[in-house]
C-alpha positions as CSV (number, residue, x, y, z in Angstrom):
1,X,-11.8,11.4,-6.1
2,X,-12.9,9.2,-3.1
3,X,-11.0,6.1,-2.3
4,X,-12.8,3.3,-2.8
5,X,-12.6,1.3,0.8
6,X,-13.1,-2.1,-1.0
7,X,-10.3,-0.8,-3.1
8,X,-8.2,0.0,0.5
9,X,-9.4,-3.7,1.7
10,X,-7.6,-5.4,-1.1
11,X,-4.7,-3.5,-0.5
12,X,-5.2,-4.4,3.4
13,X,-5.1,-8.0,2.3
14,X,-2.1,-8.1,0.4
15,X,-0.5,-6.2,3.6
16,X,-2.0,-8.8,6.0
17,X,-0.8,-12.1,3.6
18,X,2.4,-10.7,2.9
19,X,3.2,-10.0,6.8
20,X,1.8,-13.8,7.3
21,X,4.1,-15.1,4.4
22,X,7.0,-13.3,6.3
23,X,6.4,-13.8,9.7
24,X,5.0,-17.4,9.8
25,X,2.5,-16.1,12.6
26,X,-1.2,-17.8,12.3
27,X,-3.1,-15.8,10.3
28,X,-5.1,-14.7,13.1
29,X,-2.1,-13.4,15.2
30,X,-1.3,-11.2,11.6
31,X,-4.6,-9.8,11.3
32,X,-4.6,-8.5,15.2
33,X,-0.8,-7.3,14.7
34,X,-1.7,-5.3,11.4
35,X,-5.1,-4.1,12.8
36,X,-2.9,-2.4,16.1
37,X,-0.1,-1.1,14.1
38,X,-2.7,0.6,11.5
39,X,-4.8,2.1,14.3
40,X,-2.1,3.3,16.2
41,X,0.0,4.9,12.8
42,X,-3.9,6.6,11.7
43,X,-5.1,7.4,15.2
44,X,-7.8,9.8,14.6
45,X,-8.0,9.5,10.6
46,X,-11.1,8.4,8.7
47,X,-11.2,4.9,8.0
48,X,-10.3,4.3,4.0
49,X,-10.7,0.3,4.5
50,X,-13.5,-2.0,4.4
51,X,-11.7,-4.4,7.5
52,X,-14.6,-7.3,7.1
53,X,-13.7,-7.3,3.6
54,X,-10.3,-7.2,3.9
55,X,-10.0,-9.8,6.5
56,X,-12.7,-12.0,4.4
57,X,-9.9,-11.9,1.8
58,X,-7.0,-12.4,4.0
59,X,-8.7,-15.7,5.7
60,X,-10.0,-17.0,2.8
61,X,-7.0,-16.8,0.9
62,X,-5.1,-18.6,3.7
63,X,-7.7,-20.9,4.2
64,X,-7.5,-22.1,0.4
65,X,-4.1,-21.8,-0.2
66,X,-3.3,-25.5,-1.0
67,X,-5.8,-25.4,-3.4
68,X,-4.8,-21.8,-5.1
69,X,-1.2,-22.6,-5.4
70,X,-1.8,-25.2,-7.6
71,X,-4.5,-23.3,-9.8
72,X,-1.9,-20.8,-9.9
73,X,0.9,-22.9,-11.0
74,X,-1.2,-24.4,-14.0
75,X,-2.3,-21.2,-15.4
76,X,1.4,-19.4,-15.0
77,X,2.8,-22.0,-17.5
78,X,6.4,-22.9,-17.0
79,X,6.7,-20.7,-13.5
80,X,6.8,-22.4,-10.0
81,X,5.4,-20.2,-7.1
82,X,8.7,-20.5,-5.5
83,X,10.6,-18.6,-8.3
84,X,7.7,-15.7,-7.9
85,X,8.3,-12.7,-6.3
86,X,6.5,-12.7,-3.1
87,X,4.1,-9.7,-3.7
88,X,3.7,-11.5,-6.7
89,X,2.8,-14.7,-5.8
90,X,0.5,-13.0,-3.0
91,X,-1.2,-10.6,-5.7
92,X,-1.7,-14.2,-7.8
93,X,-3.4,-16.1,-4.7
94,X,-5.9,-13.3,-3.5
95,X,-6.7,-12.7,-7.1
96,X,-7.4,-16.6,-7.3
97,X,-9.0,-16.8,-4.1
98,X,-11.3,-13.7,-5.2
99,X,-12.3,-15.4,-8.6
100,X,-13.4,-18.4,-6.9
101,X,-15.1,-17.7,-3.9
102,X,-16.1,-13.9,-4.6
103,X,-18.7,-15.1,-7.1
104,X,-21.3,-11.1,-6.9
105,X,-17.6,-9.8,-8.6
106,X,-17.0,-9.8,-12.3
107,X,-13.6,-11.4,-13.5
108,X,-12.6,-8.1,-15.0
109,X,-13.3,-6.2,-11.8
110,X,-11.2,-8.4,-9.9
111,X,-8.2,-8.9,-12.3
112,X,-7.9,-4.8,-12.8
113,X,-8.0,-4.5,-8.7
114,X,-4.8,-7.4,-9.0
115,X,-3.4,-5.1,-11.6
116,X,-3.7,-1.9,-9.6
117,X,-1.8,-3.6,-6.8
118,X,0.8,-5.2,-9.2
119,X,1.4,-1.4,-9.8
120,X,1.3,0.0,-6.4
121,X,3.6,-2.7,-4.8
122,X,5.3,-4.3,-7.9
123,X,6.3,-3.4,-10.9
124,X,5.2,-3.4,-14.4
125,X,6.4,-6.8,-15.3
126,X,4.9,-7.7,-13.1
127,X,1.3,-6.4,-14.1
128,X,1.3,-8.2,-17.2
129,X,2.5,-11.6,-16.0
130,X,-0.1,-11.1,-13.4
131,X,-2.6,-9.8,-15.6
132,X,-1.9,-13.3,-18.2
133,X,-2.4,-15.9,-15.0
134,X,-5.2,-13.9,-13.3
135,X,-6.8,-14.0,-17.2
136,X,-6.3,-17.8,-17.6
137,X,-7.7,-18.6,-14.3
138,X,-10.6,-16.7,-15.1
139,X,-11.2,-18.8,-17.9
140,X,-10.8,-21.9,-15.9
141,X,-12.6,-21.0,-12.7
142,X,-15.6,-18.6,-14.8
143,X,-15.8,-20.0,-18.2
144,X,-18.1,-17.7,-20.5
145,X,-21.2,-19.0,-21.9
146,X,-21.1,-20.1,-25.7
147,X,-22.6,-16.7,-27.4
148,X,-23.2,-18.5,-31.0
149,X,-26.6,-19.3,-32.0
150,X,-28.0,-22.7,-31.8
151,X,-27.6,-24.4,-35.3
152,X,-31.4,-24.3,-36.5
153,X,-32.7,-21.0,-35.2
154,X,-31.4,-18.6,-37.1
C-alpha cells in the first residue's frame, strides 16, 4: 500500500505543534528545526510528506488557536484543554482548525485522519473522546442541510 503523503503531512503537523507546545519556540523557528532534524534522520529516502500541507496545517492551527481552544472546549462538554493530554489536545486543534478552514475536505475525512493519529500517538480512549468532540464540532462548524421534503411537494 502506498502512504498517503497528505496522510504523512498530518502526522508532520501534529509533530511540528506538539514540538511548538513543548518548546515555546515561534512556530516558525519549530517548523525550520523539525524540517533539519527530518532531513538529516531520512537523508536520501523518498519523501512520504506533503511539507506545504503539513506546514499549512501547522500555521494555521497556530494562527487560530484562540479561536479553536474555545470551539474545542464547548464541544468536549465538561473537559478543559488544560486537563487534556497534550497529543490530545493537539489532535483536537488541528482537527478543528481542518474542519474550519479546510473547507475541499469532507468532515468524515478529516475526523478518521484525527482518529488514525489518536491511534498512532495516543491511545484508544483517546480515539473515541476525540472522535465525539471532532463529531460535535462538525456539527457546529458544517451543519448538514435539512434532507426532509418541503411540506407541499410530496
Amino acid at each position: 500500500m502506498k502512504f498517503d503523503r497528505r496522510h504523512g503531512g498530518r502526522q508532520a503537523a501534529l509533530q511540528i505543534l506538539y514540538q511548538w507546545e513543548v518548546g515555546r519556540a515561534s512556530i516558525e523557528q519549530t517548523l525550520e528545526a523539525y524540517w533539519a532534524v527530518r532531513d538529516e534522520e531520512r537523508a536520501g529516502e523518498e519523501e512520504e510528506v506533503d511539507r506545504a500541507f503539513a506546514e499549512r496545517l501547522a500555521r494555521g492551527t497556530v494562527g487560530l488557536v484562540g479561536e479553536l481552544d474555545p470551539l474545542i472546549e464547548h464541544a468536549a462538554e465538561h473537559w478543559r484543554l488544560s486537563r487534556m493530554a497534550t497529543v490530545d489536545r493537539l489532535i483536537l486543534r488541528l482537527g478543528a482548525y481542518e474542519l474550519r478552514e479546510e473547507r475541499d475536505t469532507p468532515s468524515a475525512v478529516i475526523i478518521n485522519e484525527a482518529l488514525e493519529l489518536a491511534r498512532t500517538f495516543s491511545g484508544e480512549d483517546a480515539v473515541r473522546f476525540i472522535n465525539g468532540v471532532l463529531d460535535n464540532i462538525a456539527k457546529t462548524l458544517r451543519p448538514q442541510p435539512d434532507l426532509r421534503p418541503e411540506s407541499g411537494h410530496e
